[in-house]
C-alpha positions in Angstrom: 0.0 0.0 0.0 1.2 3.3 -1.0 1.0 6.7 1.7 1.3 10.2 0.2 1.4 12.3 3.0 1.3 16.4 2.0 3.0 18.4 4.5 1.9 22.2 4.9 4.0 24.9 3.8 5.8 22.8 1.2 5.2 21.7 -2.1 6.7 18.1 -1.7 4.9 14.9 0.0 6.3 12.3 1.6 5.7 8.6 -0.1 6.0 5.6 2.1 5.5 2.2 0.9 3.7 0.0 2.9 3.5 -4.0 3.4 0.9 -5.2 1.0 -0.7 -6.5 3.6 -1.6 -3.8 5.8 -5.2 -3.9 7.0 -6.2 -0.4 5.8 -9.0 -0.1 7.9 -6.6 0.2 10.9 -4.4 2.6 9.4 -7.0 4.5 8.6 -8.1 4.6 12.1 -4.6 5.3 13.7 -4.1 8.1 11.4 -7.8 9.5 13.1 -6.3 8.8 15.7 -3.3 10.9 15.9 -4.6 13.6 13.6 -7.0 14.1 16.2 -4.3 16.0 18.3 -1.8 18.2 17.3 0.6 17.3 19.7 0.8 13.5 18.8 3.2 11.9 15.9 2.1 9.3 13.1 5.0 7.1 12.9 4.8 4.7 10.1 6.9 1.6 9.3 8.0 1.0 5.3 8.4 -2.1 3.5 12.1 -2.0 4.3 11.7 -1.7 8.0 12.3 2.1 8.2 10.6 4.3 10.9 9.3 7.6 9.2 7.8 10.2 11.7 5.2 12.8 11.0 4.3 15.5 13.2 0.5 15.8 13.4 0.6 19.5 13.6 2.2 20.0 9.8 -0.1 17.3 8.0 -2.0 18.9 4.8 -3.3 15.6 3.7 -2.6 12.1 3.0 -3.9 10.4 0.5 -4.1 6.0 0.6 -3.5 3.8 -2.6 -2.4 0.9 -3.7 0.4 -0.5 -4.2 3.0 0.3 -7.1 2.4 -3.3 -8.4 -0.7 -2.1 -10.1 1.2 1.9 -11.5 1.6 2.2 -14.9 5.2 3.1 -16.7 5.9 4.7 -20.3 3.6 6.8 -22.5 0.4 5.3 -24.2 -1.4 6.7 -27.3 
C-alpha cells in the first residue's frame, strides 16, 4: 500500500510504501487517531523496515492507494 502524505507549507509529499498486507481499515483509524491532536506523531513503518515520523501538527493531507504493483510506466497513445 502506498502513503502520500502532503505536509503544509511545502510543495513536496512524503511517499511511504507499505506492506501489501496492511489492514487499511486500521491505518485509517490510527491516522484519526493521531490527527485528532496536534501534539501527537504518526510514525509509520516501510516495507524495508524504516521508521518515518510525521508530526500531526504539519499534515495537509494524506492520500491512501495501492500498491506500485498495479502503477503504470511509459507513455500510451
Amino acid at each position: 500500500m502506498d502513503v502520500r502524505i502532503g505536509v503544509i507549507h511545502t510543495m513536496k509529499e512524503i511517499e511511504v510504501e507499505l506492506d501489501n498486507d496492511t489492514d487499511r481499515d486500521a491505518l485509517k483509524q490510527r491516522i484519526d487517531e493521531v490527527l485528532a491532536d496536534d501534539d501527537r506523531t504518526l510514525w509509520l513503518t516501510d516495507k524495508s523496515g524504516r521508521e518515518i515520523a510525521i508530526p500531526s501538527a504539519r499534515v495537509a493531507y494524506i492520500e491512501l492507494g495501492k500498491s506500485d504493483v498495479d502503477r503504470r510506466i511509459g507513455f500510451s497513445a
